[in-house]
KEVO-644845 format. One line per field, with one value per residue (C-alpha): residue number from 1; x, y, z; residue in one letter. Coordinates in pm, whole numbers, plus 32768, in hexadecimal, padded with zeros to 4 digits. Each point is the difference from the previous one (the first is absolute). Example, Ala and Ser with C-alpha at 12.3 -4.5 7.8 and 13.67 -1.06 7.14 Angstrom:
2
resi: 1,2 $
c1: 84CE,8089 $
c2: 7E3E,8158 $
c3: 830C,7FBE $
resn: a,s $
REM end
This chain:
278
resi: 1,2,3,4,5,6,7,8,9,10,11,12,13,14,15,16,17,18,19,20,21,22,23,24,25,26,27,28,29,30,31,32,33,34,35,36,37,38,39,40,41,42,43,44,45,46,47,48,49,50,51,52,53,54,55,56,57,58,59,60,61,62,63,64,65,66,67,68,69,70,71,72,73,74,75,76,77,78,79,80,81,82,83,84,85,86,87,88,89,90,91,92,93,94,95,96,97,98,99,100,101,102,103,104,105,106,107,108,109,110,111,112,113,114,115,116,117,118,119,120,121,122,123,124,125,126,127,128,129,130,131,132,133,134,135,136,137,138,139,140,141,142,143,144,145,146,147,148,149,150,151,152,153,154,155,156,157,158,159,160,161,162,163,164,165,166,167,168,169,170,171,172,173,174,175,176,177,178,179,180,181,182,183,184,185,186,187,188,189,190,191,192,193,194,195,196,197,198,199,200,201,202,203,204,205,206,207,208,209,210,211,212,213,214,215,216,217,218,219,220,221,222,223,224,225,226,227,228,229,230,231,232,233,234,235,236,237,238,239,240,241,242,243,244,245,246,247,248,249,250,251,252,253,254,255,256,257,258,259,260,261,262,263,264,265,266,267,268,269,270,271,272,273,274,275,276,277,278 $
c1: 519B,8127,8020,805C,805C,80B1,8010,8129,805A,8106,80E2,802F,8117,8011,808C,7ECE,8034,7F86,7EB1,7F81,7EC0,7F89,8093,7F53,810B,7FAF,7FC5,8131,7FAD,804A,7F27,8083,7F70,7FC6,7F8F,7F40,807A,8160,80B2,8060,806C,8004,7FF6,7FD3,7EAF,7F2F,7ECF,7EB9,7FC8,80CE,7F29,8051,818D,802B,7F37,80F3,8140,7FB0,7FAE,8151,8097,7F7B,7EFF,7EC9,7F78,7E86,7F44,7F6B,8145,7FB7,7EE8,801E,80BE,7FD7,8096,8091,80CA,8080,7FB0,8081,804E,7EAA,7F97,7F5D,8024,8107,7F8B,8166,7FE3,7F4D,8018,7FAF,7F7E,804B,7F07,802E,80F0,80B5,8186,802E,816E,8149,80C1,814A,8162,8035,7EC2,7FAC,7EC6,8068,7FB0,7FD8,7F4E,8107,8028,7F79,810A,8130,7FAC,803E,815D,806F,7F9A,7F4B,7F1B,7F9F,7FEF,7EB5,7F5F,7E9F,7EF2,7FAD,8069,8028,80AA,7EE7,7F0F,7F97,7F9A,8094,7F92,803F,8110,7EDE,7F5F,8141,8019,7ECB,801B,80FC,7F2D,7ECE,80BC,8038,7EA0,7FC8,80D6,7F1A,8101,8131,7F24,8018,8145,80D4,80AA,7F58,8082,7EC7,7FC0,7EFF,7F92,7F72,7F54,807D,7EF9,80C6,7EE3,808A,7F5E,8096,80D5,80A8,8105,8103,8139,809D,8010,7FE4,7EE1,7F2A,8056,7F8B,7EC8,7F7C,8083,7F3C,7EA4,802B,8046,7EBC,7F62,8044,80DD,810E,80C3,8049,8055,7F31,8068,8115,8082,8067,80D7,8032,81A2,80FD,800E,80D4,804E,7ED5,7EFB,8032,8002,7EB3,7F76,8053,7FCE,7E5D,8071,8009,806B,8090,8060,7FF1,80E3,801E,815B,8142,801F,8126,80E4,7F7F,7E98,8041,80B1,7ECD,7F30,8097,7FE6,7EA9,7FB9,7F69,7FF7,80BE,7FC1,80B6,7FF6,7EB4,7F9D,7F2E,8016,817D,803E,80F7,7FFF,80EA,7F87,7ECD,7FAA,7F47,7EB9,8032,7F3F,805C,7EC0,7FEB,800E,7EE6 $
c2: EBAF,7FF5,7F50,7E77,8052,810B,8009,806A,802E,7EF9,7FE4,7E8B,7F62,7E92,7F30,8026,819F,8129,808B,80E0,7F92,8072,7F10,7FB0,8024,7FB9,811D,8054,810B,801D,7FCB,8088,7F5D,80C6,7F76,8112,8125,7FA1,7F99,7EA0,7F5F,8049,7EF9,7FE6,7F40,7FC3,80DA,7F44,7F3F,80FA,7FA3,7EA5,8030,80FA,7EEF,7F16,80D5,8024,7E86,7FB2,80F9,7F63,814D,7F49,7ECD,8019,80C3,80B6,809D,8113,80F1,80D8,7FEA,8145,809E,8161,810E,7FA0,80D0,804C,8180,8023,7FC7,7E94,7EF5,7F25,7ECA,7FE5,8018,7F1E,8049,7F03,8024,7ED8,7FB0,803E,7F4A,7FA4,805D,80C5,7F7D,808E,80BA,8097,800A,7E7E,7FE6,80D5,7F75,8070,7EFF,7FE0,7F2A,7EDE,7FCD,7FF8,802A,80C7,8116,7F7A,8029,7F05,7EA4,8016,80EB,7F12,7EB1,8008,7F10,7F6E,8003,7EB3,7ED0,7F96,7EBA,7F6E,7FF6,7EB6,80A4,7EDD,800D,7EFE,8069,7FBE,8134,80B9,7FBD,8082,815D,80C7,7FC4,8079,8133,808D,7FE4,80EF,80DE,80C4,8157,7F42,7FCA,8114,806C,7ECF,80CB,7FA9,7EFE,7F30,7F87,7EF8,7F63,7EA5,7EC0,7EC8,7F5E,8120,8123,814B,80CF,8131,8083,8161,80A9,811E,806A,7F87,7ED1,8032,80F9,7F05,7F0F,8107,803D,7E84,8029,8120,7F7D,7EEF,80D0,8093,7ECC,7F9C,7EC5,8060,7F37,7F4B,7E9E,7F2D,80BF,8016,8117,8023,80D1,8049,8066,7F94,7FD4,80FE,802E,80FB,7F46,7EE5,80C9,80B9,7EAD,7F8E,8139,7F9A,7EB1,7F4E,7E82,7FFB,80E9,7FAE,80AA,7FAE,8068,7FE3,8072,8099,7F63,80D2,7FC8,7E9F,8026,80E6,7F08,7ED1,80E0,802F,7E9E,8074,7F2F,80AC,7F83,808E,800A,7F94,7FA1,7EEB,7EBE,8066,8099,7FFE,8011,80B1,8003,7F57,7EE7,7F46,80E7,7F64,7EC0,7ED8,7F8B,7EA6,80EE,80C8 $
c3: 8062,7F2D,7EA6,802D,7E6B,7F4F,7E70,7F57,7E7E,7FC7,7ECF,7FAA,7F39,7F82,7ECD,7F4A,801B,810D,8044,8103,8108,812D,812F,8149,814A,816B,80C7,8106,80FD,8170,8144,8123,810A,8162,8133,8103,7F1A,7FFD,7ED0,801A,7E93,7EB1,7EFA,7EA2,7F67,7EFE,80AE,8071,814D,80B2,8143,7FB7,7FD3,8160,80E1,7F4D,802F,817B,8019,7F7F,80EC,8123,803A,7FDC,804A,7F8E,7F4A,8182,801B,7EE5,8067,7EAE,7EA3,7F32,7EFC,8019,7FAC,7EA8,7F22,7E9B,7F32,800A,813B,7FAA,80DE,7F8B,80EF,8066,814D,8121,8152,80E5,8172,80E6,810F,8170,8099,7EED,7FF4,7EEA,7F14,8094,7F2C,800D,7F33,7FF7,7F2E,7E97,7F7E,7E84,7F38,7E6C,7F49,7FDE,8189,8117,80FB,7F8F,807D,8169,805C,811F,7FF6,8162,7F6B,7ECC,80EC,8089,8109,7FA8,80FD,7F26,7FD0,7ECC,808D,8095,7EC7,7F99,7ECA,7EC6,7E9F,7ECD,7F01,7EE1,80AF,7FFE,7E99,7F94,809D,7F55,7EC9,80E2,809D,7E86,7F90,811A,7FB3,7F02,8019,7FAD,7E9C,7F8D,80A8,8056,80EB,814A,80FE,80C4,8139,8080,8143,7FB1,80B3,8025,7EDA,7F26,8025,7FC0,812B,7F60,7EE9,8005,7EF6,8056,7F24,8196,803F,816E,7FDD,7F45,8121,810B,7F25,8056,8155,8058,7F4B,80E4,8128,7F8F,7FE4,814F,7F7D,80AB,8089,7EAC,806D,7F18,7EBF,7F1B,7F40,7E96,7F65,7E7A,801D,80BF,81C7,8086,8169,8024,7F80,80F3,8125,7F97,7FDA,8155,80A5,7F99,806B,7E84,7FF6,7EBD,7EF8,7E81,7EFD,7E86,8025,80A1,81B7,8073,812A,811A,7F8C,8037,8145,8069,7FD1,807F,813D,8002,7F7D,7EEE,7E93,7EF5,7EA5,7ED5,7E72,8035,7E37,7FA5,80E9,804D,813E,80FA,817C,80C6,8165,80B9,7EFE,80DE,7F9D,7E95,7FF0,7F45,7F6F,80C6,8159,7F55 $
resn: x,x,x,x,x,x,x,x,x,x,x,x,x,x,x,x,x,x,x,x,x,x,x,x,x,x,x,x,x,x,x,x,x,x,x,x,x,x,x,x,x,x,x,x,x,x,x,x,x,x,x,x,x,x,x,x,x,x,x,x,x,x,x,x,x,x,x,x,x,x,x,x,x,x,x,x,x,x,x,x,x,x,x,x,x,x,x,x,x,x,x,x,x,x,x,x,x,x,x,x,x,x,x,x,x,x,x,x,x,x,x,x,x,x,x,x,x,x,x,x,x,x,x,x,x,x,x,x,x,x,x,x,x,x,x,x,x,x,x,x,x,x,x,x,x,x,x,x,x,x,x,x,x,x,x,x,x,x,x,x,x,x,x,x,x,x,x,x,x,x,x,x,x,x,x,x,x,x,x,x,x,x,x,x,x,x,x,x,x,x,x,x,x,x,x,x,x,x,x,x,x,x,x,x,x,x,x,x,x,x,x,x,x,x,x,x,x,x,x,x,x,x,x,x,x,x,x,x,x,x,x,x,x,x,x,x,x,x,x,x,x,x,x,x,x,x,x,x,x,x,x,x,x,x,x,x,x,x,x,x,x,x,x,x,x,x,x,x,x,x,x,x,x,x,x,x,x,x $
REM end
C-alpha cells in the first residue's frame, strides 16, 4: 500500500527570518480502477481504502447497488522500476448477472483530484438516474446537531494533522454520530470512500443518514450522494447552482457554509427541525 504521507525538505521564510525543516505532504498517486480486466477510471487519491473508494465509484455510477454485486476486488498489475507492486491498481469482478458500466466516446472517466466529473464530456453522460429515492426519506435532524459536526468531522481527520491538505467526508446519524470519517486530497474520492464502506456494510440504501463534507458542494458530490440514496448533504462551504438544482430534483436537503450554529439551507429544509417540532 502506498504512503498516505510523503516528507519533503521545505525551506521556510517568515518575518522573524528562514530556516530549513523537513515538511509532511499528502500522498497523490493514481488508482486506476478496472472492472473484469478492463480499464475503467483513473483517479487521483490519497492511497488507502481503495476497496472502499471503487464500490463507492460504481455506486455513484449507478453499477452497483449492494455490496452482492462484487464477487472479487484485487489489486494487480501495477508495478513500479523495480518490479514492486505499486497497489495502484484494483480490478474489480462484478457478479453474475450484473451489467457491467457502458463505456464509449461520450464518457472519459479521467478524473484528478479536484473533480469528480470533468472528465465526462456531454451532460447526459454526467446526469445520472438513482435507483433511490432520496425524496422519500423522512430522515430530519436538529440544527444544534448540525452545529456540532463540523467540529466533530475535523477531530477525525487525524492525516489532515500533520498535513492540512486533505479534504473529509462523513456519513452521520440523525443524534449527530459520525458512522464514518474518510480523507482524500479529492473531495469526491473521500465521498466515495464512505459510500463504498457502507456498500460494504450492507447500509445501503442510505435513507436515514446524512452526509458531511469538509469543502465546498459541487454538482458531483450531490449526485454521488443520491445515487446511495442520501437525504441531505452537509458542506462547511459554499454549493454551486447546479448542485442546488440537482438536488432540488432529487429532493434532497442541501445545507451550505455549514460554521458554528450558522448555516444556511438551500433546498429541502423541511428535514431541519425547529426545536419545538423536535
Amino acid at each position: 500500500m502506498g504512503r498516505v504521507t510523503v516528507r519533503r525538505p521545505v525551506r521556510m521564510l517568515s518575518e522573524s527570518g528562514q530556516r530549513r525543516r523537513p515538511d509532511s505532504l499528502a500522498a497523490e498517486e493514481p488508482l486506476e480502477i478496472r472492472v473484469g480486466g478492463k480499464a475503467l477510471a483513473v483517479t487521483m487519491r490519497t492511497p488507502g481504502h481503495d476497496v472502499e473508494l471503487a464500490h463507492g465509484f460504481l455506486l455513484s455510477e449507478g453499477v452497483l447497488g449492494s455490496s452482492d454485486d462484487v464477487f472479487s476486488a484485487r489489486y494487480c498489475d501495477g508495478v513500479d522500476d523495480q518490479g514492486r507492486n505499486t497497489y495502484n491498481v484494483l480490478d474489480v469482478t462484478l457478479a453474475d448477472g450484473v451489467a457491467p458500466p457502458e463505456t464509449g466516446v461520450e464518457r472519459n472517466f479521467y478524473t484528478t483530484s479536484s473533480c469528480g466529473v470533468c472528465g465526462k464530456a456531454a451532460l447526459d453522460a454526467v446526469k445520472l438516474k438513482t435507483r433511490f429515492a432520496p425524496g422519500e426519506s423522512t430522515f430530519s435532524v436538529l440544527p444544534e446537531v448540525l452545529s456540532g459536526l463540523p467540529d466533530a468531522l475535523r477531530e477525525k481527520q487525524k492525516v489532515f494533522d500533520s498535513t492540512g491538505g486533505l479534504h473529509a467526508a462523513g456519513l452521520f446519524r440523525a443524534d449527530g454520530t459520525l458512522l464514518v470519517v474518510r480523507e482524500d486530497i479529492g473531495r469526491h474520492n473521500a465521498v466515495d470512500k464512505v459510500l463504498g464502506w457502507a456498500l460494504l456494510q450492507g447500509l445501503v440504501p442510505l435513507g436515514e443518514v446524512g452526509l458531511l463534507v469538509s469543502g465546498r458542494a459541487s454538482f458531483e458530490l450531490v449526485q454521488k450522494a443520491a445515487m446511495a440514496g442520501i437525504p441531505l448533504l452537509a458542506a462547511v462551504s459554499a454549493p454551486s447552482s447546479l448542485a442546488v438544482e440537482l438536488a432540488e430534483e432529487n429532493g434532497m436537503t442541501l445545507i451550505g457554509f455549514l460554521r458554528g450554529t450558522s448555516m444556511n439551507l438551500y433546498t429541502g429544509e423541511r428535514r431541519v427541525l425547529e426545536p419545538a417540532v423536535a
